[in-house]
N, C-alpha and C positions, 0 to 999 in steps of 0.2 A: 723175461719178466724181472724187474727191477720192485726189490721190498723198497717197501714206502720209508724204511728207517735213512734208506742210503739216499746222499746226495747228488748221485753223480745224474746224467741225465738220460732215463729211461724211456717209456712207451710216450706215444706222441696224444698231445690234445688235442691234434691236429686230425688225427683216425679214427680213434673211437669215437663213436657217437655219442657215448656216455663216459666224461671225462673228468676224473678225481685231480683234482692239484693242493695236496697240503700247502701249508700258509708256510712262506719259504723264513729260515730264521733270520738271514740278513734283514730282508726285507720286513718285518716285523721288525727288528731293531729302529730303523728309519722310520715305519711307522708312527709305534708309537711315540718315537720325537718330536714328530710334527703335527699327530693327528690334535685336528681344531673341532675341540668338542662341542657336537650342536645337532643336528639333522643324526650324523653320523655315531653316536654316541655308544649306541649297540654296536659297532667297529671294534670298537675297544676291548669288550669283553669279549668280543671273535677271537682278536687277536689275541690277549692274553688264552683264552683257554687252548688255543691252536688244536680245537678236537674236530672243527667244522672242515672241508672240503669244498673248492672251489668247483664248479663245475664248466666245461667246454661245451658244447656243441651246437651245432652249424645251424640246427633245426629250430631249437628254441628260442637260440639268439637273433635269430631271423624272425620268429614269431613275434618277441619280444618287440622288435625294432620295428614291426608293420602297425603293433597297435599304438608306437611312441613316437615316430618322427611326425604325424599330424599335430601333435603336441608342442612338442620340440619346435617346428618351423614358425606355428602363434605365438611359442614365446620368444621369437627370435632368435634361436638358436640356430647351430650351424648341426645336424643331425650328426655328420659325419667325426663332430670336436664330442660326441657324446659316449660314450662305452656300457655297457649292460653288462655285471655280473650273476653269475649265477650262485650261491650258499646251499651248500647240502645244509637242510638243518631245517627240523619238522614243526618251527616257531611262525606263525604268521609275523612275518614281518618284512621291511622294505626300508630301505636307508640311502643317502646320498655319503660323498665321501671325495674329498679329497678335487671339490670343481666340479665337473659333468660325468662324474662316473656312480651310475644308479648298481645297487645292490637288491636282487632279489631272491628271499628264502625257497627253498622246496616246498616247504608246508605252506606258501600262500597259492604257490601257482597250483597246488594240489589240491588245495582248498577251495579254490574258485569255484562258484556256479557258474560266474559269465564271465565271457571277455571284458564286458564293462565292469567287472570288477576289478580286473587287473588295469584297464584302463584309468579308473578310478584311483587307483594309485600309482601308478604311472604320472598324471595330473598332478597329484599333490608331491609330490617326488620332485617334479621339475619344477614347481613352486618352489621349493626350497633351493633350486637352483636357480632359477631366476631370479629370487630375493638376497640371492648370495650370502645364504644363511651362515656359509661354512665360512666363510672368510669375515662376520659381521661377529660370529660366535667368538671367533680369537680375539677380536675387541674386546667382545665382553666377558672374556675369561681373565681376560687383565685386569680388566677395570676389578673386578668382583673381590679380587683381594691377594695381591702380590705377596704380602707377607708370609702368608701361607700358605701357597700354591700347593705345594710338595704333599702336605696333608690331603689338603684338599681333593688336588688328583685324583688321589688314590680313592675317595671317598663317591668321587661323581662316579670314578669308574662302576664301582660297587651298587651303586645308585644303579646305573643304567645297564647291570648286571640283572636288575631284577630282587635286589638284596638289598634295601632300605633300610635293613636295620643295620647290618653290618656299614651300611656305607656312614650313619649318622655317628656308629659305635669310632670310625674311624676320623669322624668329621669332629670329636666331641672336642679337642684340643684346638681346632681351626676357628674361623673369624665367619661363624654361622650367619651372620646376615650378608656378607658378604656372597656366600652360597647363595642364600636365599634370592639374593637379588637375581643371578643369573637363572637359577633354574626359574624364576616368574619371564626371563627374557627368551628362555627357551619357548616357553607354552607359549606366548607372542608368539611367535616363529612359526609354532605349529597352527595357530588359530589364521595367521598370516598365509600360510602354504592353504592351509582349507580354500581360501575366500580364490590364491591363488587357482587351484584347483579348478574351481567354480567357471572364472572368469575362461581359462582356456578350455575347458569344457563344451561354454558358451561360442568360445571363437572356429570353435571346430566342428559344432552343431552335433558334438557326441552328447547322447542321453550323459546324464548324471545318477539317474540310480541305480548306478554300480558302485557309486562312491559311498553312497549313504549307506546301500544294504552290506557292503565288506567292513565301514562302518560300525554299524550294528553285530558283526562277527566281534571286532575289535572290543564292545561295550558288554557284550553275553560276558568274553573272558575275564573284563574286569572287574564285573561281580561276585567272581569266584576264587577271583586271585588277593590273595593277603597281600600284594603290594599296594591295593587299591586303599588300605586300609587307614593311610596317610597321605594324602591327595596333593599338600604342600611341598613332599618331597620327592616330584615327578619332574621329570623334563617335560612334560607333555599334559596338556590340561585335558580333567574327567571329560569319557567319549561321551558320556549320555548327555548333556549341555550342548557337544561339538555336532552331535545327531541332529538336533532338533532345530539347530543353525540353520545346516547343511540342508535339512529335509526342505525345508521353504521354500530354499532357493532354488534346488533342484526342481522339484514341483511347477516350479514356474520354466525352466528350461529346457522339460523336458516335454515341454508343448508344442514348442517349433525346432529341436531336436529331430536328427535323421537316422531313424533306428538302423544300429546295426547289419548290414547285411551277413549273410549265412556262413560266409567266409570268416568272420571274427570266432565265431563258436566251433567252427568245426577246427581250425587250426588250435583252439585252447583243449579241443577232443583228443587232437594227437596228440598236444604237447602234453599232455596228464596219462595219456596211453604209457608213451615212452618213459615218461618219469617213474609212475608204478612199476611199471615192467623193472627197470633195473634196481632201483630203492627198494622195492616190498615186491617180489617176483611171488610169491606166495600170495597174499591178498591181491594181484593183477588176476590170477587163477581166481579166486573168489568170484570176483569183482567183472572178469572181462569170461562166461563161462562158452563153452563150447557152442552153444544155441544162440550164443549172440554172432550174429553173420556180419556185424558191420565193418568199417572199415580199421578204426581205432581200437576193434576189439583183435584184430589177427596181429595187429600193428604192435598191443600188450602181448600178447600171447607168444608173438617172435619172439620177443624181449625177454620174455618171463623162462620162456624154454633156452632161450642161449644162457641165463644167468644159472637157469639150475641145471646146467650142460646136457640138454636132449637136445644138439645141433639138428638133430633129423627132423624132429617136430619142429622146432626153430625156422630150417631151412623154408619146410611145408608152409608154416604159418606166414613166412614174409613175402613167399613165392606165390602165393594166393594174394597176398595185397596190392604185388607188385598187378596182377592182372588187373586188379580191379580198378588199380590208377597206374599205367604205366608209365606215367612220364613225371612221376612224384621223385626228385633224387635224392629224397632222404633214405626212401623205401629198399633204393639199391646201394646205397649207403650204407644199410644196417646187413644186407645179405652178404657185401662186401667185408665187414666187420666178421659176421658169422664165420665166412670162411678162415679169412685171415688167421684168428683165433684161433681156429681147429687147424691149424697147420697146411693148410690148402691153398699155396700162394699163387699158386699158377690161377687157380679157379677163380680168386678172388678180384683177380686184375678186372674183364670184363661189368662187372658191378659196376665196378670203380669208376672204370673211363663214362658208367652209364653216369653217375651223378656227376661229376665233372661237365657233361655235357648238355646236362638237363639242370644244372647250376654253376655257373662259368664265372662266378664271381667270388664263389667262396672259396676263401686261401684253408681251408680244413679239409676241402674236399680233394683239392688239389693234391695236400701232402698224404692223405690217405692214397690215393693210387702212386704218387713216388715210394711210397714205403714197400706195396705189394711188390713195386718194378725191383727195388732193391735187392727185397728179400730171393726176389727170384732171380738176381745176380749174374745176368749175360751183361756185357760191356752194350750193349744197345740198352738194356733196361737201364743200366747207372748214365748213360746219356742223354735218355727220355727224362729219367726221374731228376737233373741236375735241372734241365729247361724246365722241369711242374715246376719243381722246387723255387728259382727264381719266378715264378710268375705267383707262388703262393706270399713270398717275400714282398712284393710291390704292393698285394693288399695287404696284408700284417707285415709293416718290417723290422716289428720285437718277435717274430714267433720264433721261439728258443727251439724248437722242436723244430721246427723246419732248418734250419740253422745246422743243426744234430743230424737227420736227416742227409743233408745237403755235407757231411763231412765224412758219414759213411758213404755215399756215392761216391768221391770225389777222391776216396780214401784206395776204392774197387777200381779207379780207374787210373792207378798210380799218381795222384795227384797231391803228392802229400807237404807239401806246402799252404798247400789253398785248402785240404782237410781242418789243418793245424788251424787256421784262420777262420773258417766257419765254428770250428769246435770253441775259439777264445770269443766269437760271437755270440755262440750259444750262452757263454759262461757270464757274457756281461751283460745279456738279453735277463738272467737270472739274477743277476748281480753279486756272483761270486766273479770277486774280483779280483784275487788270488791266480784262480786258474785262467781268469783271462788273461791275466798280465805273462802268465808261462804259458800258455800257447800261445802269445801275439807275438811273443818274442821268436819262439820257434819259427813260427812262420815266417819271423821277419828273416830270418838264417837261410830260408832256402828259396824266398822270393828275389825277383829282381830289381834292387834297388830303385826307390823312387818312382815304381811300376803302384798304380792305382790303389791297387793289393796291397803290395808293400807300405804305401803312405798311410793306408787305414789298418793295419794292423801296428804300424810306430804310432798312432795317435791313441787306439784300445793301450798297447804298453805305458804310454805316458801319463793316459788316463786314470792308468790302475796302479800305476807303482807304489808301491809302500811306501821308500823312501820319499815321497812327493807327496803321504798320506789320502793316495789315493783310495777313495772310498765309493766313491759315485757308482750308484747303480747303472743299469743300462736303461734301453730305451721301452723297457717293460709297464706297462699300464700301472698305477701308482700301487705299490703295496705285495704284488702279485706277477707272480709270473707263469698267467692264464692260459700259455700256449706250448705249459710243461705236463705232463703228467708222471709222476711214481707212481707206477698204475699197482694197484694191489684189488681183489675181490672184493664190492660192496658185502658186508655182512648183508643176508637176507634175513627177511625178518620171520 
């Protein structure tokens, strides 16, 4: 176990099912350099407070991406140019960032009644990607008033912290109508993503009253909340107007709409199982009790008992799901985890190979069973686990953790040259680029010159050097490096 304080590179995002990634400091550094304030704006105070936690796993993000590529392919996009994060963080909320990479909080997918809720904002999310909000926002963050940007800044941040006064307190010296004009160009944007929303709704014959009732979540909060209390100084125009829009249209779309089938709710069943279970293991108990036989409730109860360490209930709990669906490879997934954890590497393998094989496409599942073969450390396991390992690469070829991974095997099988180079991969997958540039160099010392290897470990050295102020991250999704974990215990609640 690697404490969360330290840098270097710990458990993988790649194996736990439930995967913590602190906000990395470089990569905040670059951030907020670039970040183009608009859709994304709550980004900002992410990043500055760096208390939130990025989340991995194989399961949700699958879930995720089943109710967004119908989406995604009406508004012409390419699904696979698109990325889905995951926010620990009990806020209903949902954000774009940085092109096609959507943000989603804990507390909305937890909050959810329906799929078409998350659907619902899913929709208005890729609105704002399709309107190319993010890149139309840095226009108008110029235009609004160059002179005093610097104040300013600081002032939206505070703003789209939630803290309106403090941001106005900081804005008091800046060129306020300048302000003003942009945050009126923001709530455009938003009223813009709505109608967006609407239209791909329409093109995909998904019901729309998911959008309007998480909607309505949205407009409860803002009656209670004192930032409601100055409505000029929001990004985002008052929900109860944006309801009554929305309600219309919807109404009308949702007549020759294709409801739902049973598959949308039941996967938002498991994915809210799994999230309680590890965030609130205690209220999963509450919430998921003994008399409930279903399948989402053994699925919380695994979860719940490996967090508050009864591996034996744990085991029971997952081993009953797996009968009830056995060819689910999340379910052997998380049995695989259980073991693992508890020190049971030998046991843990079989699990392993089961989701691997009952999902063949995910690069997480993959480096889950390299990790087991590792751990269990015969020169046939670090030979198995080097072939998962590239084949988990081909689909993620930023996962820093696989990377890691792939330099301890490589490491067990006297291969330390090609260790050294997976390790300076890992570091610039991270974008510590320090330690890439000292291990690329190493490995350049004991490769053979002008050998494949060797050419892309002189290209990480040349990329990273100091003296050539190199600084350039790696090829890690923008901001993040979501395929890390410093795994430490979620507090339960």
């Amino acid at each position: 176990m690697v404490d969360d304080a330290n840098w270097g590179i710990g458990v993988a995002g790649a194996w736990l099912n439930y995967k913590r990634i602190p906000v990395l400091k470089d990569a905040l550094k670059s951030l907020l350099r670039t970040l183009p304030v608009a859709a994304s704006l709550v980004l900002a105070n992410f990043a500055v407070a760096h208390a939130q936690s990025m989340i991995r796993d194989a399961e949700i993000e699958d879930t995720l991406r089943f109710y967004g590529e119908p989406l995604w392919e009406a508004g012409g996009l390419n699904p696979d140019d698109v990325d889905i994060y995951i926010v620990q963080d009990d806020s209903l909320n949902a954000f774009v960032y940085g092109g096609q990479n959507i943000f989603f909080h804990t507390g909305l997918l937890l909050e959810a009644e329906s799929a078409g809720e998350i659907i619902g904002v899913m929709a208005h999310e890729t609105g704002h990607i399709t309107g190319a909000h993010n890149a139309r926002s840095t226009d108008a963050i110029r235009s609004a008033s160059n002179a005093s940007w610097v104040a300013l800044g600081l002032g939206v941040l505070a703003i789209a912290a939630g803290a309106p006064d403090a941001g106005v307190a900081i804005m008091a010296g800046s060129q306020q109508v300048g302000a003003l004009n942009y945050f009126a160009y923001s709530r455009a944007q938003e009223s813009s993503a709505d109608q967006a929303a609407l239209s791909l709704l329409e093109k995909t014959h998904m019901p729309a009253d998911g959008l309007v009732s998480f909607m309505n979540k949205i407009r409860d909060l803002e009656v209670m909340s004192a930032s409601a209390s100055n409505p000029y100084w929001r990004t985002h125009p008052e929900v109860g107007p944006r309801v009554a829009a929305l309600r219309t249209k919807a109404d009308i779309l949702n007549q020759t709409a294709t409801p739902f089938t049973d598959e949308y709710d039941e996967r938002l069943k498991m994915m809210q199982a799994k999230l309680l279970g590890f965030l609130k293991p205690r209220k999963a108990y509450y919430r998921y009790p003994d008399t409930d036989t279903s399948l989402p409730a053994y699925y919380a109860r695994a979860v719940a008992s490996h967090k508050m360490n009864d591996q034996t209930r744990a085991l029971d709990q997952i081993r009953t799901a797996i009968e009830m669906e056995p060819e689910n490879p999340y379910l052997y997934e998380l049995e695989g985890q259980i073991l693992f954890e508890s020190g049971r590497f030998d046991e843990s393998i079989p699990p392993n190979r089961k989701s691997v094989e009952f999902a063949p496409d995910k690069a997480l599942l993959y480096v889950n069973l390299a990790r087991s073969l590792i751990a269990r450390g015969t020169a046939e396991d670090n030979e198995e686990a080097e072939k998962l390992l590239h084949k988990a690469l081909v689909l993620e070829p930023s996962n820093a953790f696989a990377y890691t991974q792939m330099s301890f095997a490589l490491g067990a099988l006297g291969r330390k040259p090609e260790a050294e180079l997976a390790t300076a991969e890992a570091a610039y997958a991270l974008g510590d680029t320090q330690k890439a540039h000292q291990f690329a160099r190493r490995a350049m010392d004991g490769l053979d010159r002008d050998s494949p290897k060797w050419v892309r470990a002189d290209d990480i050295s040349a990329i990273t050097d100091p003296r050539l102020g190199g600084n350039r991250s790696g090829g890690q999704r923008p901001g993040f490096a979501p395929e890390i974990s410093f795994h430490g215990n979620l507090t339960a609640d």
